[in-house]
mmCIF file as gemmi writes it, N, C-alpha and C atoms, coordinates in Angstrom:
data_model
loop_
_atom_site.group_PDB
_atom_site.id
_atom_site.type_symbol
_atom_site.label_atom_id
_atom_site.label_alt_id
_atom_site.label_comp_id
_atom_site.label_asym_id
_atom_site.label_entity_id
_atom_site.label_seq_id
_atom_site.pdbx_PDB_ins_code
_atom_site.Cartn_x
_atom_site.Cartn_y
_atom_site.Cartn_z
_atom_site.occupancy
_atom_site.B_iso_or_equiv
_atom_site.pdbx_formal_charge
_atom_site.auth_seq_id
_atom_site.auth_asym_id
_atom_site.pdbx_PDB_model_num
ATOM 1 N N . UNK Axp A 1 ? 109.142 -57.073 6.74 1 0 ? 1 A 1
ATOM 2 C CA . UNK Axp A 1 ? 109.318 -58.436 7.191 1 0 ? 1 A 1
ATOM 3 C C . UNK Axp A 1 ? 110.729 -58.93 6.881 1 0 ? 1 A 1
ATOM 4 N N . UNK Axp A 2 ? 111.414 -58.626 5.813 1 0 ? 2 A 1
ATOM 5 C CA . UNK Axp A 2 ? 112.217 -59.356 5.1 1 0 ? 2 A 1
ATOM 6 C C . UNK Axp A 2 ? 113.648 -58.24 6.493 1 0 ? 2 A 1
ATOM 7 N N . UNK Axp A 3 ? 113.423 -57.46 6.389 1 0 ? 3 A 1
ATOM 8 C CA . UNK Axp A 3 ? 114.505 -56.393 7.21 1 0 ? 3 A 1
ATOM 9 C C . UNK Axp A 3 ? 114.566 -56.956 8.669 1 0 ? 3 A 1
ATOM 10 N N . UNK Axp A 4 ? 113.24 -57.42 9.349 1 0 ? 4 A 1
ATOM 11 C CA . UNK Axp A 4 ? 113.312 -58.193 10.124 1 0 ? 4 A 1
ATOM 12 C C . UNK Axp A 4 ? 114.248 -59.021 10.591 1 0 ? 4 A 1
ATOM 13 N N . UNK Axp A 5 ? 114.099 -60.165 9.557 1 0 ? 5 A 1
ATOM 14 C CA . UNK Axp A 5 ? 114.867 -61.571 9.181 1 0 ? 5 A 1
ATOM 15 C C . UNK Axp A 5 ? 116.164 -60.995 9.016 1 0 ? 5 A 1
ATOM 16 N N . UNK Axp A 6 ? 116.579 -59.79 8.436 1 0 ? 6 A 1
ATOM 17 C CA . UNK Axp A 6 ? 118.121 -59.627 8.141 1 0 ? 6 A 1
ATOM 18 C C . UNK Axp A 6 ? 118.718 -59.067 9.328 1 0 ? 6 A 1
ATOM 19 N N . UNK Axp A 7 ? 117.69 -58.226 10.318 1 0 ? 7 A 1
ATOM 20 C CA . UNK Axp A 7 ? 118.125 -58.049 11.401 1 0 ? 7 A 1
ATOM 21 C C . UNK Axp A 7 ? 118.174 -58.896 12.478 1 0 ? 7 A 1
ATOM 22 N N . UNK Axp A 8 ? 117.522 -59.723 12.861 1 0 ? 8 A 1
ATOM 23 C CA . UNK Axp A 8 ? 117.715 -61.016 13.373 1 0 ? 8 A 1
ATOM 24 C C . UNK Axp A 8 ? 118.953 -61.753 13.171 1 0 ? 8 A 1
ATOM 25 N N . UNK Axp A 9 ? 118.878 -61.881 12.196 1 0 ? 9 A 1
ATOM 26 C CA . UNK Axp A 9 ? 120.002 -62.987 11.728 1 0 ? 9 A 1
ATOM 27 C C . UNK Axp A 9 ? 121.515 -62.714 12.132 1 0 ? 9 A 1
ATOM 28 N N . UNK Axp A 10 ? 121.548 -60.756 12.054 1 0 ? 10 A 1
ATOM 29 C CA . UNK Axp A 10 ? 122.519 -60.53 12.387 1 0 ? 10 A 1
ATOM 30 C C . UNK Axp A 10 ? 122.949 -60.155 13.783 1 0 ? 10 A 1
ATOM 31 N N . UNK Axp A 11 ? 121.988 -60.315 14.489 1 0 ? 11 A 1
ATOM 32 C CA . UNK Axp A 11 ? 122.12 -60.836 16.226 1 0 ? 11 A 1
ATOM 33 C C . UNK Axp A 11 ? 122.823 -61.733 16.409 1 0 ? 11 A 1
ATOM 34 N N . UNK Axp A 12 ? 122.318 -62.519 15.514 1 0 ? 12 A 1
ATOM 35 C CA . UNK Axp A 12 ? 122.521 -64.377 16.203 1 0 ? 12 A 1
ATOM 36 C C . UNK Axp A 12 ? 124.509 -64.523 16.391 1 0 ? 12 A 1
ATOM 37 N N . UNK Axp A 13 ? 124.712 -64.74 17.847 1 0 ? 13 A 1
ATOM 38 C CA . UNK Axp A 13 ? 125.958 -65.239 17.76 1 0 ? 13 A 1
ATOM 39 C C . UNK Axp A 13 ? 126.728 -65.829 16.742 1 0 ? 13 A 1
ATOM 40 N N . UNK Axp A 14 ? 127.976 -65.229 16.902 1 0 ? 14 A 1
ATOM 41 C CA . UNK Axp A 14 ? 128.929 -66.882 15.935 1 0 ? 14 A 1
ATOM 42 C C . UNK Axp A 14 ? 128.692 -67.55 16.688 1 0 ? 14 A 1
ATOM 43 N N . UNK Axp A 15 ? 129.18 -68.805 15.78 1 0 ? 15 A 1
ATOM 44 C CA . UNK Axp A 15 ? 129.453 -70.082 16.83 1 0 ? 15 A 1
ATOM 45 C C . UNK Axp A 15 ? 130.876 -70.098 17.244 1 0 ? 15 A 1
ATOM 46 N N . UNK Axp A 16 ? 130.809 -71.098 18.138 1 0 ? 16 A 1
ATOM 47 C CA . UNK Axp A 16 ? 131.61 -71.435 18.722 1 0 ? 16 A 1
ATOM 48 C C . UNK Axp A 16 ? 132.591 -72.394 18.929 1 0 ? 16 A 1
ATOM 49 N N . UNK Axp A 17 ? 134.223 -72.764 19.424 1 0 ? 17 A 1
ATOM 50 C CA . UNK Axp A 17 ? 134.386 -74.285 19.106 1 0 ? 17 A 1
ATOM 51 C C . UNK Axp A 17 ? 135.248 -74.482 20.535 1 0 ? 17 A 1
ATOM 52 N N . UNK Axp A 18 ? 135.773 -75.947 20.224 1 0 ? 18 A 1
ATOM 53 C CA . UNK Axp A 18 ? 136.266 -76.381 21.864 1 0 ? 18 A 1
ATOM 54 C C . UNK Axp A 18 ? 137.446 -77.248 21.244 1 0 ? 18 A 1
ATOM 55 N N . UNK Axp A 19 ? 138.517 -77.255 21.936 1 0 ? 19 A 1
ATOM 56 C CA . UNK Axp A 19 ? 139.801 -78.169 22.025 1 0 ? 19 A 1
ATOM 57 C C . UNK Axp A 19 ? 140.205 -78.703 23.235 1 0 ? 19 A 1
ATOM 58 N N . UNK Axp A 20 ? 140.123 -80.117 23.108 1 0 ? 20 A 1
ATOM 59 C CA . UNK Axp A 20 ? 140.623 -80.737 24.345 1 0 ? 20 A 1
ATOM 60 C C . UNK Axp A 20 ? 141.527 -81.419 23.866 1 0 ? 20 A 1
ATOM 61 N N . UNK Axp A 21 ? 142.173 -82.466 24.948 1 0 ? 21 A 1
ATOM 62 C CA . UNK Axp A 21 ? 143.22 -83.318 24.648 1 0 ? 21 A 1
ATOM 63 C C . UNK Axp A 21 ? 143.83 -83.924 25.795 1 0 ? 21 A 1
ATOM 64 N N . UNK Axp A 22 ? 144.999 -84.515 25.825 1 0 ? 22 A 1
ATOM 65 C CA . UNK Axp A 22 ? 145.565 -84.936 26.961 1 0 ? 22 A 1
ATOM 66 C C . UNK Axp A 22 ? 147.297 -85.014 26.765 1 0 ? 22 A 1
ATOM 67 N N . UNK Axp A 23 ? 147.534 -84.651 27.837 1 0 ? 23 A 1
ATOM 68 C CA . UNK Axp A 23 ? 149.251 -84.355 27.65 1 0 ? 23 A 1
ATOM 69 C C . UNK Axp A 23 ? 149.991 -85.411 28.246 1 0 ? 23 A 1
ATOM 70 N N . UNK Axp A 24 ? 150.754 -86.373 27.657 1 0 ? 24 A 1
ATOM 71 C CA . UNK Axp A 24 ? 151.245 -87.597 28.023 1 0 ? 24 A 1
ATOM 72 C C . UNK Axp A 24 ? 152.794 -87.312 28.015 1 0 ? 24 A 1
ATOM 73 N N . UNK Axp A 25 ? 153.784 -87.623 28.707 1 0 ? 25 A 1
ATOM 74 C CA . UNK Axp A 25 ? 155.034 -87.573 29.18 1 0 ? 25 A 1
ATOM 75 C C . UNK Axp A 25 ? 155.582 -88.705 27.726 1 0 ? 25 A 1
ATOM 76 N N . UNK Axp A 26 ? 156.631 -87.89 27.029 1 0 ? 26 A 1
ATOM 77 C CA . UNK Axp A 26 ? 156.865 -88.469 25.48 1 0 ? 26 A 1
ATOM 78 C C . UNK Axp A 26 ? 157.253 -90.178 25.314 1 0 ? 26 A 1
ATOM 79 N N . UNK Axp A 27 ? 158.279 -90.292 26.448 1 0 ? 27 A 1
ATOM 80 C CA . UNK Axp A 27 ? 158.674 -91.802 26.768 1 0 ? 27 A 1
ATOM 81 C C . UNK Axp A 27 ? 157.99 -92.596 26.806 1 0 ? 27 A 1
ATOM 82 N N . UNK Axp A 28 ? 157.33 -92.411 28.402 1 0 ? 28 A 1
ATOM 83 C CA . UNK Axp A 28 ? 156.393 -93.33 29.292 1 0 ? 28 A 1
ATOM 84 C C . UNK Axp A 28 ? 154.997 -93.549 29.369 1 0 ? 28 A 1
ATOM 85 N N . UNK Axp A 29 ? 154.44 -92.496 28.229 1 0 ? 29 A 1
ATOM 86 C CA . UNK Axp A 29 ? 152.883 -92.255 27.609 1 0 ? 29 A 1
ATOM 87 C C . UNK Axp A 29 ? 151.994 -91.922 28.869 1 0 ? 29 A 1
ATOM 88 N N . UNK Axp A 30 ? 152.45 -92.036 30.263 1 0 ? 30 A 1
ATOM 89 C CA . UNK Axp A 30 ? 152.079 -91.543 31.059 1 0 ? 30 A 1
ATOM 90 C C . UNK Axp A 30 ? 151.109 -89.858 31.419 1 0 ? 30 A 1
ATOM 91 N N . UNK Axp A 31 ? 150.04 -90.048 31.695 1 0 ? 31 A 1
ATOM 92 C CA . UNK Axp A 31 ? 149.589 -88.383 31.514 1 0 ? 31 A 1
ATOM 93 C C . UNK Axp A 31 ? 150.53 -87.678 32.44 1 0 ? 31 A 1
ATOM 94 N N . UNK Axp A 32 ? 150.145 -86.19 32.172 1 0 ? 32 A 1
ATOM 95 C CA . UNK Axp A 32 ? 151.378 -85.377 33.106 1 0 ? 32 A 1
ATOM 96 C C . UNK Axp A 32 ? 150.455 -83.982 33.729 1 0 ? 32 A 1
ATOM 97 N N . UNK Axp A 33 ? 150.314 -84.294 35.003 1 0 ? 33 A 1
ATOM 98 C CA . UNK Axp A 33 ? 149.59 -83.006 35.576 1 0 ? 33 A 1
ATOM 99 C C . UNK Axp A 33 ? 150.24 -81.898 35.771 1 0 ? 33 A 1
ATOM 100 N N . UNK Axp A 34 ? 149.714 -80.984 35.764 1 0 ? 34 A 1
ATOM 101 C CA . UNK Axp A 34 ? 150.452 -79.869 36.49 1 0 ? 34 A 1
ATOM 102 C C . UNK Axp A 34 ? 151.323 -78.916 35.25 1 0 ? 34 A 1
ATOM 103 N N . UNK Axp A 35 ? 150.34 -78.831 34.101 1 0 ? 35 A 1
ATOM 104 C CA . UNK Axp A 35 ? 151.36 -78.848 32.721 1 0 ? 35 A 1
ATOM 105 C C . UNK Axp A 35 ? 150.538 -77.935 32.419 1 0 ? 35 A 1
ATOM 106 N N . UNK Axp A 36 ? 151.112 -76.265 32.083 1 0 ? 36 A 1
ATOM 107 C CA . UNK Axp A 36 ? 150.392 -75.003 31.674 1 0 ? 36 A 1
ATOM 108 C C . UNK Axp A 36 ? 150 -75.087 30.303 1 0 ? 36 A 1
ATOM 109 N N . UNK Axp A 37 ? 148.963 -75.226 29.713 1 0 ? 37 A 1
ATOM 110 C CA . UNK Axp A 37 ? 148.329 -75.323 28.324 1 0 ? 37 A 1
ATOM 111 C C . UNK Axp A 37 ? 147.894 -74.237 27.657 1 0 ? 37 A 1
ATOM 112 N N . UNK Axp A 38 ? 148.497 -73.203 26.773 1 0 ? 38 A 1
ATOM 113 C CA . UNK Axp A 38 ? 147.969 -72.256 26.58 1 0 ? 38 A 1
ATOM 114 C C . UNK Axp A 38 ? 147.36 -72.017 24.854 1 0 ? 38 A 1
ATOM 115 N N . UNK Axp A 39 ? 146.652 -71.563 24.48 1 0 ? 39 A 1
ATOM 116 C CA . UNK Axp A 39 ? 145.975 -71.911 22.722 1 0 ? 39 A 1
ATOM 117 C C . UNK Axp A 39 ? 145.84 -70.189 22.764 1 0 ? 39 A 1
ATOM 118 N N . UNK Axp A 40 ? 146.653 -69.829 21.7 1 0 ? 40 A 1
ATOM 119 C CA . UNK Axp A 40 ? 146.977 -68.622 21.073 1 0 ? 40 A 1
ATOM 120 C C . UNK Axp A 40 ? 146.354 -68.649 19.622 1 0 ? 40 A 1
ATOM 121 N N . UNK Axp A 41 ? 145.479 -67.883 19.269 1 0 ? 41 A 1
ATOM 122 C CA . UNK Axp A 41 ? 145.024 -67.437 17.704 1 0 ? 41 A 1
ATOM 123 C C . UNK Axp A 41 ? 146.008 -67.267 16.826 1 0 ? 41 A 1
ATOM 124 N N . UNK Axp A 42 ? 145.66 -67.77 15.8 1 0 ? 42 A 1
ATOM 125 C CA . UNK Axp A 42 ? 146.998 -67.325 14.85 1 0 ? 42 A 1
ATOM 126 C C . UNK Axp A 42 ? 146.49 -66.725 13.965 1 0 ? 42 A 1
ATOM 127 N N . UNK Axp A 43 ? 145.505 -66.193 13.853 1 0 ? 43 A 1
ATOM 128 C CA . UNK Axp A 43 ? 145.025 -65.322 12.731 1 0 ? 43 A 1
ATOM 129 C C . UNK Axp A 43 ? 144.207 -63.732 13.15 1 0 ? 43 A 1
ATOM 130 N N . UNK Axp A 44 ? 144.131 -64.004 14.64 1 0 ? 44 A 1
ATOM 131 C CA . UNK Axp A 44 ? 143.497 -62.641 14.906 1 0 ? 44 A 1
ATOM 132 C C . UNK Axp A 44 ? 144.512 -62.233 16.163 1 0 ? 44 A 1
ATOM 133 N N . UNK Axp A 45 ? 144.044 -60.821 17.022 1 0 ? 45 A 1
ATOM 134 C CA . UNK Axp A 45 ? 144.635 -60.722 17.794 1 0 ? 45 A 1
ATOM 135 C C . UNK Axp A 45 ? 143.686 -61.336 19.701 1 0 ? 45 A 1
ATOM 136 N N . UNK Axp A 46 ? 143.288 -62.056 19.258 1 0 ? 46 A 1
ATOM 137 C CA . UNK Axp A 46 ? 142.237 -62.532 20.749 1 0 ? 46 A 1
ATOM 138 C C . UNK Axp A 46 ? 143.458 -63.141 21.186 1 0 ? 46 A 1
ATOM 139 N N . UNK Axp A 47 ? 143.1 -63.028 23.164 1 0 ? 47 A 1
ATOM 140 C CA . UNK Axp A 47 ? 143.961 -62.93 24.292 1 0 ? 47 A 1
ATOM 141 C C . UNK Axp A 47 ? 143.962 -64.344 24.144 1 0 ? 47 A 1
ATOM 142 N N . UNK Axp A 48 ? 145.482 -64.476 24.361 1 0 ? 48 A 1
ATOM 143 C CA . UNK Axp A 48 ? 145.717 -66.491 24.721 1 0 ? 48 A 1
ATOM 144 C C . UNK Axp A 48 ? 144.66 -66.732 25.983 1 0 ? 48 A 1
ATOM 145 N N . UNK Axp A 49 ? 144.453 -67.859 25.971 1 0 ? 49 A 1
ATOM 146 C CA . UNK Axp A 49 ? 143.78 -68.35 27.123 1 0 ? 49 A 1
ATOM 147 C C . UNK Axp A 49 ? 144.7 -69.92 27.698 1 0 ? 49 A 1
ATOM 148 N N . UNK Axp A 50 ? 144.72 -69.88 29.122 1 0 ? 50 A 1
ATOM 149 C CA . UNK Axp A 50 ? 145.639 -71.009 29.347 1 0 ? 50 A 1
ATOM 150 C C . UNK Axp A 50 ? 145.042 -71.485 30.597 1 0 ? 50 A 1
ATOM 151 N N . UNK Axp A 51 ? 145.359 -72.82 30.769 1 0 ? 51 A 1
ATOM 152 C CA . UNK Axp A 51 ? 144.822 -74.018 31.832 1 0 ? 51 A 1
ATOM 153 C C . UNK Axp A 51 ? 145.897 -74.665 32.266 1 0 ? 51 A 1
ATOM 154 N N . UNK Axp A 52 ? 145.935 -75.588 33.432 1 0 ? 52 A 1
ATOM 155 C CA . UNK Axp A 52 ? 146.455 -76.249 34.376 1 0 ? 52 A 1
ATOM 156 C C . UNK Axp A 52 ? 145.811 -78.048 33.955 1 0 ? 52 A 1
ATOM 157 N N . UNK Axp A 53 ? 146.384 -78.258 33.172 1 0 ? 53 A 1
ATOM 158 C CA . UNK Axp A 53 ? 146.304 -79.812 33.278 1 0 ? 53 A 1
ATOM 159 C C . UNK Axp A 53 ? 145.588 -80.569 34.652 1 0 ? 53 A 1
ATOM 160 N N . UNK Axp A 54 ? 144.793 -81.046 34.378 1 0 ? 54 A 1
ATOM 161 C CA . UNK Axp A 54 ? 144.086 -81.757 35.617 1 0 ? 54 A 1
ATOM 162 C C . UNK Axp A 54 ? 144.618 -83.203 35.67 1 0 ? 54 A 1
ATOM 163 N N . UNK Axp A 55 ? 144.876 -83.868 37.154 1 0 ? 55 A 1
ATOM 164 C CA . UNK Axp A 55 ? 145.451 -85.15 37.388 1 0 ? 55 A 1
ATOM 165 C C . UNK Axp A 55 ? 145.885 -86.403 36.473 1 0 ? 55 A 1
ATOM 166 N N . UNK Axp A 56 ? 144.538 -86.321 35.178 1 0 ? 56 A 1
ATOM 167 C CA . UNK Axp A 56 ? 145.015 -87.479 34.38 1 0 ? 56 A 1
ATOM 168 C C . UNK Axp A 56 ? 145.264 -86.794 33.162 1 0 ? 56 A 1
ATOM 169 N N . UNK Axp A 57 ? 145.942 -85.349 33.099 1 0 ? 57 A 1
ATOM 170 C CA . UNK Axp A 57 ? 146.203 -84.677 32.095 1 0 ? 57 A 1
ATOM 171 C C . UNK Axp A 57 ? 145.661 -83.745 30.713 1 0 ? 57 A 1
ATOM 172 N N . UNK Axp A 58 ? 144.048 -84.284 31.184 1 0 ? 58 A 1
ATOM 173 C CA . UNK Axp A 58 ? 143.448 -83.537 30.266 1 0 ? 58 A 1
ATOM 174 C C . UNK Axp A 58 ? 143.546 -82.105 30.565 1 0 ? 58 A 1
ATOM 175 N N . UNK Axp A 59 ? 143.115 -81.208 28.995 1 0 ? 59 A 1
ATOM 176 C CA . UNK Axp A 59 ? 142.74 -80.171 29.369 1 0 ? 59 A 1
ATOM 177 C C . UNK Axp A 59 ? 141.493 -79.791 28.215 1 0 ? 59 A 1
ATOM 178 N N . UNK Axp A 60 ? 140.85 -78.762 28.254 1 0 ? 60 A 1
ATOM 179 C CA . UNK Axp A 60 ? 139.588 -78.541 27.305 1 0 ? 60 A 1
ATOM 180 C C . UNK Axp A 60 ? 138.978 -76.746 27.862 1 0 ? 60 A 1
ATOM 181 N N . UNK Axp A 61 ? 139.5 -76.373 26.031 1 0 ? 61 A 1
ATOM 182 C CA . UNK Axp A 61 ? 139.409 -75.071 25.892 1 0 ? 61 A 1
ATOM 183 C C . UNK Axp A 61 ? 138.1 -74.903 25.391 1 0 ? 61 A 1
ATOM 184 N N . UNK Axp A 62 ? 137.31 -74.395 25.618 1 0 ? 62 A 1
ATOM 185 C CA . UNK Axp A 62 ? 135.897 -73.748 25.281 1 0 ? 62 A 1
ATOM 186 C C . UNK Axp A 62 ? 135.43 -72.155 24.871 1 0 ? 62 A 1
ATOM 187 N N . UNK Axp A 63 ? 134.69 -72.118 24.017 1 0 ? 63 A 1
ATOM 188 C CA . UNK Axp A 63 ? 134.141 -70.84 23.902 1 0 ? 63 A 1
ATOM 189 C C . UNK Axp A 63 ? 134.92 -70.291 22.757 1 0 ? 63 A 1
ATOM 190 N N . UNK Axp A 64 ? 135.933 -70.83 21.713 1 0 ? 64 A 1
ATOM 191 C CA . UNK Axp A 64 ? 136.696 -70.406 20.951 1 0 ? 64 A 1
ATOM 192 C C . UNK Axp A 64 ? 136.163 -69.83 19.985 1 0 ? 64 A 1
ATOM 193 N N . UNK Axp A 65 ? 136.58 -68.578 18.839 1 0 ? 65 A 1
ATOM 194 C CA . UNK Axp A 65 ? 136.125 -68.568 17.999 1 0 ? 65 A 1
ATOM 195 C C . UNK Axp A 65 ? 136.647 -69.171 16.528 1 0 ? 65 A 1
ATOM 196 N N . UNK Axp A 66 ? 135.962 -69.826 15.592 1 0 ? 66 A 1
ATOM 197 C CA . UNK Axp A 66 ? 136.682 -69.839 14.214 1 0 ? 66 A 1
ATOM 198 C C . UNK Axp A 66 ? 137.931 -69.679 14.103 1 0 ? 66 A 1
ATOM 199 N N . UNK Axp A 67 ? 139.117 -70.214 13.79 1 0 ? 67 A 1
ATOM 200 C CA . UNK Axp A 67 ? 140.473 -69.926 13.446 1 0 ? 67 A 1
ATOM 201 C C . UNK Axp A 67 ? 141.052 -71.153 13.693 1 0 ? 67 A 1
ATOM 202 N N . UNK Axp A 68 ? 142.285 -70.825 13.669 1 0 ? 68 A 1
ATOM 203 C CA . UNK Axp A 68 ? 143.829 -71.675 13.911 1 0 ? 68 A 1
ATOM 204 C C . UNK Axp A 68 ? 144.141 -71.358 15.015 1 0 ? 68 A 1
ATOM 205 N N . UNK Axp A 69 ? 144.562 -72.275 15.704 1 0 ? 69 A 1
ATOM 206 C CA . UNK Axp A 69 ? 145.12 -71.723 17.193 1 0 ? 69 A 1
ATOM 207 C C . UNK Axp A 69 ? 146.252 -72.489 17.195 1 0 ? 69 A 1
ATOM 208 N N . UNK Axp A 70 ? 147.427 -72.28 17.871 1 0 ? 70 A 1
ATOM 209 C CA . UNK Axp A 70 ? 148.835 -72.91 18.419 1 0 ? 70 A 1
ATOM 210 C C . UNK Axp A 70 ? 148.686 -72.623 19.962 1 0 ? 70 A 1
ATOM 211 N N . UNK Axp A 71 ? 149.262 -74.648 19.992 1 0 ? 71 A 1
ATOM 212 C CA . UNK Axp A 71 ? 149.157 -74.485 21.46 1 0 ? 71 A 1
ATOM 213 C C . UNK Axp A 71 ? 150.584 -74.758 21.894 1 0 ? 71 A 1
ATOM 214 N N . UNK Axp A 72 ? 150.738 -74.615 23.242 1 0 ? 72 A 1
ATOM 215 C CA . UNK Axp A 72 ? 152.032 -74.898 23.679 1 0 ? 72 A 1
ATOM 216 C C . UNK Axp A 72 ? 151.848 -75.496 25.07 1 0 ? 72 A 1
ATOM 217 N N . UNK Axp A 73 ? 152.741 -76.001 25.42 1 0 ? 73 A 1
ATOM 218 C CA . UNK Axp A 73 ? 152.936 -76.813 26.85 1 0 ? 73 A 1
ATOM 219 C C . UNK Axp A 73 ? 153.909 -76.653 27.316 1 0 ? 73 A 1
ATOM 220 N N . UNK Axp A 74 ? 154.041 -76.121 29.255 1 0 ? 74 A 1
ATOM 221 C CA . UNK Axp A 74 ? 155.224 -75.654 29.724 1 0 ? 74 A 1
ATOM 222 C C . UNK Axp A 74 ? 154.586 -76.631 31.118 1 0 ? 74 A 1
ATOM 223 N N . UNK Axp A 75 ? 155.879 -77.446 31.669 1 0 ? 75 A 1
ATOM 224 C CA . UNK Axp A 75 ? 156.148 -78.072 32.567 1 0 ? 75 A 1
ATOM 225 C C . UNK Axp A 75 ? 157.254 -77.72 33.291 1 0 ? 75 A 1
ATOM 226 N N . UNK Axp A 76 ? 157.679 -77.636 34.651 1 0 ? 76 A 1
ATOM 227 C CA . UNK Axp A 76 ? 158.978 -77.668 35.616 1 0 ? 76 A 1
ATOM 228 C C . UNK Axp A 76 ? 159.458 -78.959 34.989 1 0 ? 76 A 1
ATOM 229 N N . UNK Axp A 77 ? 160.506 -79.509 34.288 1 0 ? 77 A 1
ATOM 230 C CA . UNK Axp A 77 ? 161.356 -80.623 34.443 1 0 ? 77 A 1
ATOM 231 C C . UNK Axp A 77 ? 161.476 -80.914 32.904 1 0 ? 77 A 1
ATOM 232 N N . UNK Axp A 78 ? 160.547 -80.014 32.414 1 0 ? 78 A 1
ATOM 233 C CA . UNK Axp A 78 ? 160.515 -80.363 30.512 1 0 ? 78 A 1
ATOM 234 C C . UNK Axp A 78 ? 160.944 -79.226 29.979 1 0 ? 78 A 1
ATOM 235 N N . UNK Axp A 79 ? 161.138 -79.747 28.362 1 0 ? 79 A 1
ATOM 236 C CA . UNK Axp A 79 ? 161.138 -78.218 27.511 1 0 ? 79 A 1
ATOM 237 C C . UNK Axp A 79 ? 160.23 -78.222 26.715 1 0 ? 79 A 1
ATOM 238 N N . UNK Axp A 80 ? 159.802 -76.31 26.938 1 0 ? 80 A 1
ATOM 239 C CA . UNK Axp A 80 ? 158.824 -76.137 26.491 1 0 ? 80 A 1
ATOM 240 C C . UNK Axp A 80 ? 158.26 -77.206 25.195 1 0 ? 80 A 1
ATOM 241 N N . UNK Axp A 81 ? 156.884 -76.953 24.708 1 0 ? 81 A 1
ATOM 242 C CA . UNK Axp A 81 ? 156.436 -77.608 23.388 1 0 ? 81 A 1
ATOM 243 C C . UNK Axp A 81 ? 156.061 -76.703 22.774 1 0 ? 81 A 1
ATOM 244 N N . UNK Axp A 82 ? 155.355 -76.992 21.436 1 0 ? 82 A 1
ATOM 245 C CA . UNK Axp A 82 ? 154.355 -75.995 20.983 1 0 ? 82 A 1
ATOM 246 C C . UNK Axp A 82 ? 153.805 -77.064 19.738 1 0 ? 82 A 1
């Protein structure tokens, strides 16, 4: 019974986490579409994952695992962020 429970348990997915936000133009606080968002691990080697800012600038990363991530932001007309 008890081997059971230890095997079970060690099925069970990690969890999981999510980062959203919104990317505002630094001056004019204005959101800014069209702005490549990418969240890189900083502690393991998992593949960056990156998004396209939607019209009022949000973006929202899902499915993450546990860690630190650095994000960065690349626009035509800006310099880069991170």
């Amino acid at each position: 019974m008890i081997a059971a429970f230890l095997f079970a348990a060690l099925l069970q997915a990690a969890p999981t986490y999510a980062i959203s936000g919104t990317v505002v133009h630094g001056t004019a606080g204005s959101p800014l579409a069209k702005t490549r968002i990418s969240a890189v691990s900083t502690v393991n080697s998992s593949p960056a994952q990156s998004m396209v800012t939607a019209a009022d600038g949000r973006f929202h990363f899902e499915g993450l695992p546990a860690g630190k991530y650095r994000l960065t932001a690349e626009r035509l007309g800006f310099s880069p962020q991170g």
